[in-house]
C-alpha positions as CSV (number, residue, x, y, z in Angstrom):
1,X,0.0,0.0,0.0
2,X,1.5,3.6,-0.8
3,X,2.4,6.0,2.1
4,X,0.8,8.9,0.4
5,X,-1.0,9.5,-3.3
6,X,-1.0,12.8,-5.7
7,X,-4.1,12.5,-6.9
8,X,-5.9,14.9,-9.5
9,X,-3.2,14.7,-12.0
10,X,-3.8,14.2,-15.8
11,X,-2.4,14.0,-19.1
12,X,-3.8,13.9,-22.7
13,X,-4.0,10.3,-24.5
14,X,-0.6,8.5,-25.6
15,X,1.4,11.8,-24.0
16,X,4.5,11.0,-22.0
17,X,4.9,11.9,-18.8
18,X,8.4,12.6,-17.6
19,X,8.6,14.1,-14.6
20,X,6.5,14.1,-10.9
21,X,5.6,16.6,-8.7
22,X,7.7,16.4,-5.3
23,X,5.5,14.4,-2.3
24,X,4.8,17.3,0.3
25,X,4.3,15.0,3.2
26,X,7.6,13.5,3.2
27,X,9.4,13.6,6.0
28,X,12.3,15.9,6.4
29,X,14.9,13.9,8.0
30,X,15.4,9.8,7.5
31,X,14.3,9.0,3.8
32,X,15.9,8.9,0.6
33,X,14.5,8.1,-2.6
34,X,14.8,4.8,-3.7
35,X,13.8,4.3,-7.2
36,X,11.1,5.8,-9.0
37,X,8.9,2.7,-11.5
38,X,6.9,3.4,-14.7
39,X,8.6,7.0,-15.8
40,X,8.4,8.4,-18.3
41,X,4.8,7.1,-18.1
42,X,2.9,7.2,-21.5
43,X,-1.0,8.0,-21.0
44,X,-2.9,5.3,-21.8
45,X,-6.6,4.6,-21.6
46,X,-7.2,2.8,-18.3
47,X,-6.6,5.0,-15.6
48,X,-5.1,2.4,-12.7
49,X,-2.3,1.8,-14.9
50,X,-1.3,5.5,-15.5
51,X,0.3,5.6,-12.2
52,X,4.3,6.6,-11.2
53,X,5.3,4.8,-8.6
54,X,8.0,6.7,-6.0
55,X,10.1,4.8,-3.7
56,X,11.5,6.3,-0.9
57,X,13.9,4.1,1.6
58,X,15.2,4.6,5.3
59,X,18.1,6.5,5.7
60,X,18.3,6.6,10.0
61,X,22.4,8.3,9.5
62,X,20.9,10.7,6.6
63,X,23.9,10.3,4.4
64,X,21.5,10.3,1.5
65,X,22.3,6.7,1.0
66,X,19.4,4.1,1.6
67,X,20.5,2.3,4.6
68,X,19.9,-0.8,3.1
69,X,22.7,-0.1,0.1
70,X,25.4,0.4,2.9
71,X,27.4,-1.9,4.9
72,X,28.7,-1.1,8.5
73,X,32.4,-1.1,9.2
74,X,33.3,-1.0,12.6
75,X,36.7,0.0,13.9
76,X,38.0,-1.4,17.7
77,X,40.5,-0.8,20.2
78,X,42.3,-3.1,22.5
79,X,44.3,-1.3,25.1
80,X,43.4,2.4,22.8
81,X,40.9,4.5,21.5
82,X,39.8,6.7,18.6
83,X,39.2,9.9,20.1
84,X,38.5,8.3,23.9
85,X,36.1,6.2,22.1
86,X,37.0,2.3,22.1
87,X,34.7,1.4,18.8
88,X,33.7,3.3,16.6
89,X,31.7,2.8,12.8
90,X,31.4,4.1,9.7
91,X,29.0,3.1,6.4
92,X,30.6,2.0,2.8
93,X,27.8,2.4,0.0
94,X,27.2,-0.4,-2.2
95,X,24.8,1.5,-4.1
96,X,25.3,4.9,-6.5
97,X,22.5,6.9,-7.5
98,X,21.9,7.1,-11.2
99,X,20.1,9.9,-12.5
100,X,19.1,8.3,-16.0
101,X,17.8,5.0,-14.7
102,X,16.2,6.5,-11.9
103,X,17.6,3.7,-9.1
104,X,20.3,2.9,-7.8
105,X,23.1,0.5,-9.3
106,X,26.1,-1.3,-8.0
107,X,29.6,0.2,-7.0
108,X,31.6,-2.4,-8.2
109,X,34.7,-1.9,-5.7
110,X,32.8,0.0,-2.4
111,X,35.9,1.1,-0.3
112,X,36.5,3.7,2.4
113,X,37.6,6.9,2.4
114,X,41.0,8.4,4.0
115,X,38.5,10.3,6.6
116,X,36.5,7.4,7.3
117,X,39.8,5.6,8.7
118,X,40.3,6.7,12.1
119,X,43.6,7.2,14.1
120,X,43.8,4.8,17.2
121,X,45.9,6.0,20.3
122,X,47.3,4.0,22.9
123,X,46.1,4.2,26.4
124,X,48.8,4.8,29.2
125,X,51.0,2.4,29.6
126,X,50.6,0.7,26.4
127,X,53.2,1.3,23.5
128,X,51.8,3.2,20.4
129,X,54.6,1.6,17.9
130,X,52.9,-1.9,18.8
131,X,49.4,-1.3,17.7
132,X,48.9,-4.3,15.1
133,X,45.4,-4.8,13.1
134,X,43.6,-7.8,12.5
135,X,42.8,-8.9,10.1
136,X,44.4,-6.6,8.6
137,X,45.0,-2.7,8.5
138,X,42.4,-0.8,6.7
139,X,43.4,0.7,3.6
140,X,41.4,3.1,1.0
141,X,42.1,0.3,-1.8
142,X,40.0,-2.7,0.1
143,X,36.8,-3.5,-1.4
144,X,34.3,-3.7,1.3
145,X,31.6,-5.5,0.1
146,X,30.1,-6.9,3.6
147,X,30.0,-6.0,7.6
148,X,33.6,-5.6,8.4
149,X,35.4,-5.2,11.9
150,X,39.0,-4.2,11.9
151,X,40.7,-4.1,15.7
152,X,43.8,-2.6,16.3
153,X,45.7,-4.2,20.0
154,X,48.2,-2.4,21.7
155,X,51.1,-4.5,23.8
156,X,52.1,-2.9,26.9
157,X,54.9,-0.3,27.1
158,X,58.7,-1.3,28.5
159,X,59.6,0.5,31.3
160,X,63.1,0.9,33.2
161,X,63.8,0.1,36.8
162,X,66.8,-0.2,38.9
163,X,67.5,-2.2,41.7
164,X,69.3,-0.2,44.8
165,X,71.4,-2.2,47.2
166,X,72.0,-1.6,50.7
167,X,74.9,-2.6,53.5
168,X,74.1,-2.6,56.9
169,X,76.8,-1.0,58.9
170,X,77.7,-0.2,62.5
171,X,74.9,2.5,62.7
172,X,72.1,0.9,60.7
173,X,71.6,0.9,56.7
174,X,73.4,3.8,54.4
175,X,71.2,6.5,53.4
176,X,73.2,6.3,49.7
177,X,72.5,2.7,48.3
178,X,76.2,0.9,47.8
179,X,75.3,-0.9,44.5
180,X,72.5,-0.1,41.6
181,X,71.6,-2.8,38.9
182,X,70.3,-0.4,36.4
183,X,69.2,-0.8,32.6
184,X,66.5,-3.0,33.4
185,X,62.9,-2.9,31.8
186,X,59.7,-4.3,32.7
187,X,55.8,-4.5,30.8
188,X,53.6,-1.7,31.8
189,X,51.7,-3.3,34.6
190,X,53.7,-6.3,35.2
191,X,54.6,-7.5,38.7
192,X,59.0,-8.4,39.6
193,X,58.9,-10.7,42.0
């Protein structure tokens, strides 16, 4: 059943029809149109075939894209973030809009854009040269044709430490350690024991 009919519209016999007037009870925000069937529509004598018909799909980011034409790709972080945020998504359009046809045709290598790939930060304590995506990095040349979840896992940071040694003497422990083992490194959070 149609959302909404323009009604009171004619044309003279065997006349084409090649435009429609805009639907005034659209919504503003979360639609797109789809495809539009049956234009140019030639006039013909029975009236319940002399009908445009005007799709118009969800679009819930309002990208102008039909959400149903778009695939999610979804960027994590283990041990980082993208902007304090741990995940965050994007779409990838499968679809193009083609003015001619009037509907929407393939892309036939859908890929993301240099702005849709975020830059990941470690958190503290965690080494930002380690960050290693799985399954791979994202790149502007991969065709994403499906739901796609890149992660990117930072290891933990090497820190130095030192180990001070004290002597006892004849009044109780020096207050200036008599040996130092220095040079040594340890994970960010790790325990020595």
């Amino acid at each position: 059943e149609p959302s909404g009919t323009t009604e009171g519209l004619a044309g003279k016999y065997n006349s084409t029809i090649s435009e429609y007037p805009e639907w005034d009870e659209l919504p503003e925000k979360g639609y797109v149109l789809d495809k539009v069937e049956n234009l140019p529509l030639t006039i013909g004598t029975d009236v319940s075939k002399n009908v445009i018909k005007v799709y118009y799909a969800q679009d819930k980011n309002d990208n102008n894209v039909p959400d149903n034409y778009e695939v999610t790709v979804t960027f994590e972080a283990v041990h980082g973030a993208f902007g304090g945020k741990t995940s965050v998504s994007t779409t990838v359009a499968q679809k193009r809009w083609s003015e001619d046809q009037k509907t929407w045709i393939d892309i036939e290598a859908p890929h993301l854009t240099e702005e849709q790939i975020p830059a990941a930060t470690a958190n503290e304590g965690y080494d930002q040269e380690t960050g290693t995506w799985s399954p791979e990095a994202p790149t502007v040349e991969a065709t994403i044709k499906e739901d796609t979840k890149y992660t990117i896992t930072f290891s933990e940071a090497d820190y130095g430490y030192s180990v001070e040694y004290y002597l006892e003497g004849d009044e109780g422990y020096s207050e200036e350690p008599s040996g130092t083992t220095e040079g040594l490194a340890g994970k960010y959070n790790s325990t020595i024991s």
